[in-house]
N, C-alpha and C positions, 0 to 999 in steps of 0.2 A: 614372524616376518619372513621375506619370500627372497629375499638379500641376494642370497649366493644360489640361485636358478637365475638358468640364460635368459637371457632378456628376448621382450616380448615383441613380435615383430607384426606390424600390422601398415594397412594403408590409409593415411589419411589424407584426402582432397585431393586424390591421385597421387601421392606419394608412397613409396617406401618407406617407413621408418621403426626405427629398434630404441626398445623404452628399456628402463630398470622393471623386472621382475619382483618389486619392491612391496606389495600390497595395495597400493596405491589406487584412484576409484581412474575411471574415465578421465573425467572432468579434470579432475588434479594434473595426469597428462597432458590433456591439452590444454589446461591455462600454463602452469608454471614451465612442463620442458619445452613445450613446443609454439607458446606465445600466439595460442589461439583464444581469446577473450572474450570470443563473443556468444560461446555458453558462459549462461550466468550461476553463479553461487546464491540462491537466494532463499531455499530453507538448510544448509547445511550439515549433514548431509539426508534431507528426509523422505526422497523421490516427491515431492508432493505440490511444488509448486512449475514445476514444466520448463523453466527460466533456462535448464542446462540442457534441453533437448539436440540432439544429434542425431544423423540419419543410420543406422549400420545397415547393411546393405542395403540401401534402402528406405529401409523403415525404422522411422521417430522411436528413439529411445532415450529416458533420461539418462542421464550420463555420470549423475553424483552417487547413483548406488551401483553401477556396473563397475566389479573389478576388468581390468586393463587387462588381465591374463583372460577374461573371457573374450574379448573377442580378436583374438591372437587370428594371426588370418585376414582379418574382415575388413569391408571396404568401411571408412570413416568417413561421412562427409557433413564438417559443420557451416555455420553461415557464411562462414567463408569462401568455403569452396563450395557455394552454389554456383552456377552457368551466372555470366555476368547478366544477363538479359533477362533473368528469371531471375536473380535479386534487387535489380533495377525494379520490374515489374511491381516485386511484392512493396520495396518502401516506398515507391511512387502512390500506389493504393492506400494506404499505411498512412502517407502525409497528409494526401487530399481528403480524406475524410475526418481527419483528428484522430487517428486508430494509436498513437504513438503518443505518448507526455512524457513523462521520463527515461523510458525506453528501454527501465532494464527487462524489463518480461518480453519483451517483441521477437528481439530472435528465435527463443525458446518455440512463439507461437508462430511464426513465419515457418521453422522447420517444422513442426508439428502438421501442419498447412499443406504445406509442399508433398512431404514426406506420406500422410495419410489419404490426399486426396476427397474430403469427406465429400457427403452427398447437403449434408448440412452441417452448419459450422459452429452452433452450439456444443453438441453433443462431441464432438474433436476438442473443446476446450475445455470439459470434466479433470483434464492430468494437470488444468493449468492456471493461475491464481495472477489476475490483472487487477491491482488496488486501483488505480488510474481512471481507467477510462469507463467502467458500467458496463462494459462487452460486450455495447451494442455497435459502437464503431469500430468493432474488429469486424462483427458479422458484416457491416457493410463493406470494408474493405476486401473481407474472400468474399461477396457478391462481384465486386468490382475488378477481382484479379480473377474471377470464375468466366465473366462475361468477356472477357478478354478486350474490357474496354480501355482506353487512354485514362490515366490517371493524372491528370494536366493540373500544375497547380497554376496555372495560365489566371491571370485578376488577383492573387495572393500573392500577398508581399509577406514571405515567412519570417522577414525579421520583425515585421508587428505581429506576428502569430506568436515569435518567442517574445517579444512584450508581453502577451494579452498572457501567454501563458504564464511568465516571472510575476507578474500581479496576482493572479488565480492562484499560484503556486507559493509563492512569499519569498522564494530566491530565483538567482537566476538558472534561466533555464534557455536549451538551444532548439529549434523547432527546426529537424533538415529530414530529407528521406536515409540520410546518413545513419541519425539515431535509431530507426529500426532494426538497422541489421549489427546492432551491437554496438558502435564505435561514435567516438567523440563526444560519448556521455561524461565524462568524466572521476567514472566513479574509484574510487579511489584505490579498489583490488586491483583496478583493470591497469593504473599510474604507474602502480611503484614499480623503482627501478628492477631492472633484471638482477637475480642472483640477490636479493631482498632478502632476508632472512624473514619468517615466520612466527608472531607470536601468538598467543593464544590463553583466554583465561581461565583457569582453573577449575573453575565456581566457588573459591575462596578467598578471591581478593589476590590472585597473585598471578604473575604471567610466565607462561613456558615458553622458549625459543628453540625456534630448528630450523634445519636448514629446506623443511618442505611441510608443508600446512600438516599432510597426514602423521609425519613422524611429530608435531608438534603436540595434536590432538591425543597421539598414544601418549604421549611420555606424559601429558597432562590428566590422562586417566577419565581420555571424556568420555562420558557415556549418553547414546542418543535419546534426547527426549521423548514420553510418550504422553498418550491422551490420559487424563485421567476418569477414572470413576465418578469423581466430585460432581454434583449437578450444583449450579452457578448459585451463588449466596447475594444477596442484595445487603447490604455492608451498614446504611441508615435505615429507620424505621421513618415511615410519613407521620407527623406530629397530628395529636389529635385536634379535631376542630372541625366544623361544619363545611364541607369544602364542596365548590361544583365539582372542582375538577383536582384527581391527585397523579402524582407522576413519581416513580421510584424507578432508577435505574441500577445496574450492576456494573462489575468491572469489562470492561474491551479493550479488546491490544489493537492498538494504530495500525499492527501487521502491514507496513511498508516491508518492499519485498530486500530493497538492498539494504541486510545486515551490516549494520556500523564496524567503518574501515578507515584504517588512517597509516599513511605511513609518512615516515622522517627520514631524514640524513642526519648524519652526526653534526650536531652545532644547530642544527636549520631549524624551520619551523614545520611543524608536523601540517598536510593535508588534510583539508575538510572533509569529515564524514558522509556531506553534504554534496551528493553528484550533480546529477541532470533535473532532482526534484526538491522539494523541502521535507518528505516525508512526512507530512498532514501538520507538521509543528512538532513531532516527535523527536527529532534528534535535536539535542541543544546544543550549541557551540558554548553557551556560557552559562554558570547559575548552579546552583543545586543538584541539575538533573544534566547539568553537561555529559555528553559520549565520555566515557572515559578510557577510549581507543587514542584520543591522540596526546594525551599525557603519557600513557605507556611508551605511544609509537616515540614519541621524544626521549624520555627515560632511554628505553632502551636501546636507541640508535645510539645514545652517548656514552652508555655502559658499554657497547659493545665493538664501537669503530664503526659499524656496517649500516647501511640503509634496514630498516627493519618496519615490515607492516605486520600491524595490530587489527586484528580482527575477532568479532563477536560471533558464535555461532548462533541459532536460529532460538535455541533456548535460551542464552547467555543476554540475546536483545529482550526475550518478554519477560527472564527476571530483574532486568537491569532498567527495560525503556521505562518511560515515564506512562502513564497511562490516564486517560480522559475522569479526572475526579465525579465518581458516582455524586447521586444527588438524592433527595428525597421531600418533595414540596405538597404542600393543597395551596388552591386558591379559592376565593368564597364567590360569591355571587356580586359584591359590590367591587372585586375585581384585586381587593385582600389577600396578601397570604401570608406562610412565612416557608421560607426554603432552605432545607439543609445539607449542608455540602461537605464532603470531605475534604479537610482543610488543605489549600495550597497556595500559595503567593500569588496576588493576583487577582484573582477569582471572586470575589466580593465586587471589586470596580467593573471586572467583567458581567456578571450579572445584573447591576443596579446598571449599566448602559440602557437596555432595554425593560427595566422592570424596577424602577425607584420606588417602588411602593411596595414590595416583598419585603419582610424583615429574614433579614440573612444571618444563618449559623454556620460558622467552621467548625467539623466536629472531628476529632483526632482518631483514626479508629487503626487496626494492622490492616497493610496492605503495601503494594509495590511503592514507589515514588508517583507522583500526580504531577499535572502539569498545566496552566491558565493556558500555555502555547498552540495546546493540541487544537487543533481546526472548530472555532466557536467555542473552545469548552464556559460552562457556564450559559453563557448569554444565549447558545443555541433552546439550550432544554428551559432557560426563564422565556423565552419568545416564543417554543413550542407550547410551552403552558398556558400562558399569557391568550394567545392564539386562541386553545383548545376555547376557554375560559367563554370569550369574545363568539366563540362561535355558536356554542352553546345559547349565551344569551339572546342569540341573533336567532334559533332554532337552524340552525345549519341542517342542511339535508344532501344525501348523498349527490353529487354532480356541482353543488357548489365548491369556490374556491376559498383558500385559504389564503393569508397576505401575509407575510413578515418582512417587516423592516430592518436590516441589520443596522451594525452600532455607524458604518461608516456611511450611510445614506443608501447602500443598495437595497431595492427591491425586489422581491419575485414573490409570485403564487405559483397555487400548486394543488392539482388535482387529482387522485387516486381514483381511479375504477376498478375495481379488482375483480369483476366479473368481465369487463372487456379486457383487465389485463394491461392498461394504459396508466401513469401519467405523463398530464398534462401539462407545461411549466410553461409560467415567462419572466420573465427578467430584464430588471432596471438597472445598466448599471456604468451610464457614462457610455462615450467611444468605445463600440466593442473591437474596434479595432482588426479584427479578425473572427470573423464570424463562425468559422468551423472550428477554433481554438476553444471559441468559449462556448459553442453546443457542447463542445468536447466535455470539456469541465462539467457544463452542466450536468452532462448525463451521469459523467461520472462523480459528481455529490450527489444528485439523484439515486444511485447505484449505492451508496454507501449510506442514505441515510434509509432508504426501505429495507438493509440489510442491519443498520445498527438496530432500531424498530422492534425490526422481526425475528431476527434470529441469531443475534451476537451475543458470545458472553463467553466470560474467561473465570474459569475456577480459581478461588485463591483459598486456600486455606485457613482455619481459625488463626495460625502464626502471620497469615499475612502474606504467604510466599504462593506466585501463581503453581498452578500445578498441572494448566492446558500448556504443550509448550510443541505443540504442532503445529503446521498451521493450518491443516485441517479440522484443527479442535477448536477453531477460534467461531467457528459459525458463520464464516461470509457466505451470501446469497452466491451462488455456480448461475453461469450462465443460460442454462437452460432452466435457471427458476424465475429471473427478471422479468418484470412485465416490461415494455414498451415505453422509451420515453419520447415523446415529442417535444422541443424547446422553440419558442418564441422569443426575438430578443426586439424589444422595443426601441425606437429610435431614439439617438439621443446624440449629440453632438458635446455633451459638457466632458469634464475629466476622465479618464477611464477608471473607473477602482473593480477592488475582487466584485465577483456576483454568484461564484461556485456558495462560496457558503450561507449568500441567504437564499439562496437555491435548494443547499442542505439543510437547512431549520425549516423553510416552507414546505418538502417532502415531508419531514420528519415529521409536522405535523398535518399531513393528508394523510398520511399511512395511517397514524396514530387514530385519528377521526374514521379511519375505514374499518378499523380493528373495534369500535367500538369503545374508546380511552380507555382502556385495559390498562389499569395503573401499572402495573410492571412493565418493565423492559426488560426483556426480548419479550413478543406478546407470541411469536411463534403460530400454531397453529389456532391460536386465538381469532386471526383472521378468515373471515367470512365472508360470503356474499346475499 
């Protein structure tokens, strides 16, 4: 430790000011001493997801792996202290196109943006990890703030944009130019009171406190996650049987970017993990697989007198979250099969929604906790199969569509090109209420389901324990590998309900059909044209 050296003097957002020479990263300074927020914490500390970007003189750097003694000197300027006009600009862009959902990564890519100037805006988002949106309404938003055009949300009423999104999303959520540049997301690091005390879990069940995140992490002896070696195991075997069509998947981490946070006051009730998104159904508030950040964050507010937030590092959420229960099915030709599922609560009802005629097995195997909540689990891959099945019998040919019905009445198709590099969507699904909300969505279950498909997958070991714990290691599609989505939303004046995730089952199975039903999942470079 770096304790007793003079403290570090630097400028941020035209200020002077003098830190502890403590060891401490960047980021840790400007969130906790100097109550600047709107770099985010969201691989902890692994440079990899962009979320904590800040400008130093200048130019984009993340800010979770730079110690604070290195840029002694240096000009600092975070979201904060952008020009008002040129932050205005960026979230104005940022709203009107749907470039923003939960909005914990937008600052990170706003200064990233600002900061690099790029000629094109894919290849600028390689440092930087948007679960959300698909990345193609970022690129149109630095079109829009390139062009130097008006960003007008003139005809949009964003308070049924945060409807259409809280529907798409499963909680509530707030849709302003606000949420781009960090602020009024609610997320739960960003809440807790000043002068919070710090806890942090072990990786053995047990929690450290201090009085600053980093001295928390040292006395806890944490050491940062790496990629491993392990190449991805598929967990069930597809049961033998005459089948048109077989579908085997592996493990994937939900990699939502805001690791689970929670903090109490002595007596109170501990704050929702749960900020400005739902985190695809991954974080539980209740149940088996509940966060178990805000039973500490209570614990130990009451142990201790003091407000106290509990937080998960970037490892401690993919050993801990819950994860989308792999599967292993055939189905035959008269539309028969039997499907087998690593067991979890739930998931049986979920399945037979859209496929009553699968005979369904829970099968108990080692692996992290699973979860019926995560975004379709279940019912997505029996509708993808189902699908595949149906198409086949129809002799499906490339440029045809695909249709899934979800369990709640919405509709969408969905059509892969992968020599033009396109799909195609559209979607049924009540009052869109907001029409750039739910392209938004769209694109971004679009975005996640040719990425689950193609190239996702998380190592776990014969004990069961994942062993990818970057989140570079998890395999999401980067920006500059997505094809093009185009979204159609069809008229319709009845209720409004979700339409992202039969958006997500109908990709998933276009991709799937492109790749040639390539019974494993990820099919990877298995796709062709």
């Amino acid at each position: 430790m770096d304790s007793d050296r003079s403290p570090v003097s630097l400028r941020v957002n035209g200020h002077t000011v003098e830190v502890p020479a403590d060891g401490r990263s960047l980021l840790d300074v400007l969130r906790e001493d100097l109550g600047l927020t709107g770099a985010k914490d969201g691989c902890s500390p692994q440079g990899q997801c962009g979320c904590c970007t800040v400008l130093v003189d200048g130019a984009p750097r993340v800010a979770c792996v730079t110690p604070v003694r290195r840029v002694q000197g240096r000009e600092i300027t975070t979201v904060e202290g952008l020009d008002a006009d040129v932050a205005a600009d960026w979230a104005q862009a940022f709203c009107a196109v749907g470039a923003s959902q939960c909005g914990f990564c937008t600052p990170g890519i706003v200064m990233r943006l600002e900061g690099q100037h790029p000629t094109e805006c894919a290849p600028a988002l390689l440092g930087h990890l948007c679960r959300c949106t698909g990345w193609q309404t970022i690129g149109e938003a630095w079109e829009l703030r390139s062009a130097a055009q008006t960003a007008s949300k003139a005809g949009r009423d964003l308070a049924k944009a945060s409807a259409r999104a809280t529907i798409e999303g499963g909680v509530g959520q707030m849709i302003d130019p606000s949420i781009v540049l960090g602020g009024g997301g609610g997320f739960a690091a960003d809440t807790a009171p000043a002068g919070a005390l710090r806890a942090v879990s072990d990786g053995a069940g047990n929690w450290v406190v201090a009085t600053t995140l980093a001295e928390a992490r040292r006395v806890a002896a944490k050491t940062q996650g790496r990629r491993t070696t392990l190449p991805p195991g598929w967990p069930l075997e597809i049961p033998e049987g005459d089948w048109l069509v077989r579908l085997q998947t592996t493990w994937v981490e939900p990699a939502y970017l805001e690791t689970d946070a929670s903090w109490c006051l002595p007596g109170g009730e501990p704050s929702s993990p749960v900020g400005n998104g739902g985190a695809f159904g991954a974080k539980a508030l209740s149940g088996p697989t509940r966060s178990p950040v805000m039973e500490a964050a209570r614990h130990l507010a009451d142990l201790h007198g003091v407000p106290v937030l509990a937080s998960l590092s970037r490892e401690d959420s993919v050993r801990l979250g819950p994860k989308r229960p792999p599967v292993a099915a055939g189905v035959d030709a008269n539309g028969n099969g039997l499907f087998r599922v690593v067991a979890t609560p739930g998931i049986v009802a979920a399945i037979a929604s859209v496929a009553p005629g699968l005979t369904i097995e829970q099968v108990v195997v080692p692996g992290p906790p699973t979860s019926a909540a995560i975004r379709g689990a279940g019912w997505v891959e029996a509708a993808v199969l189902m699908a595949a099945a149906t198409a086949l019998r129809r002799s499906h040919v490339r440029g045809d569509s695909v249709t899934v019905r979800a369990p709640n009445g919405a509709e969408a198709s969905a059509v892969f090109d992968q020599t033009a590099g396109s799909i195609v969507v559209e979607v049924s699904c009540g009052d869109p209420l907001d029409i750039v909300m739910l392209r938004s969505y769209c694109i971004g279950a679009a975005h996640m389901a040719y990425s689950w498909v193609t190239s996702e997958s998380l190592a776990v070991d014969p004990a069961g324990q994942p062993n990818d714990l970057t989140i570079r290691s998890f395999g999401i599609v980067r920006a500059i590998d997505m094809p093009n989505v185009e979204v159609s939303v069809r008229n319709d004046t009845t209720t409004p309900i979700n339409g992202s995730d039969a958006v997500f089952a109908a990709v998933a199975a276009a991709v799937w059909l492109e790749a040639g039903l390539v019974p494993r999942w990820p099919t990877s470079d298995k796709i062709s044209s």
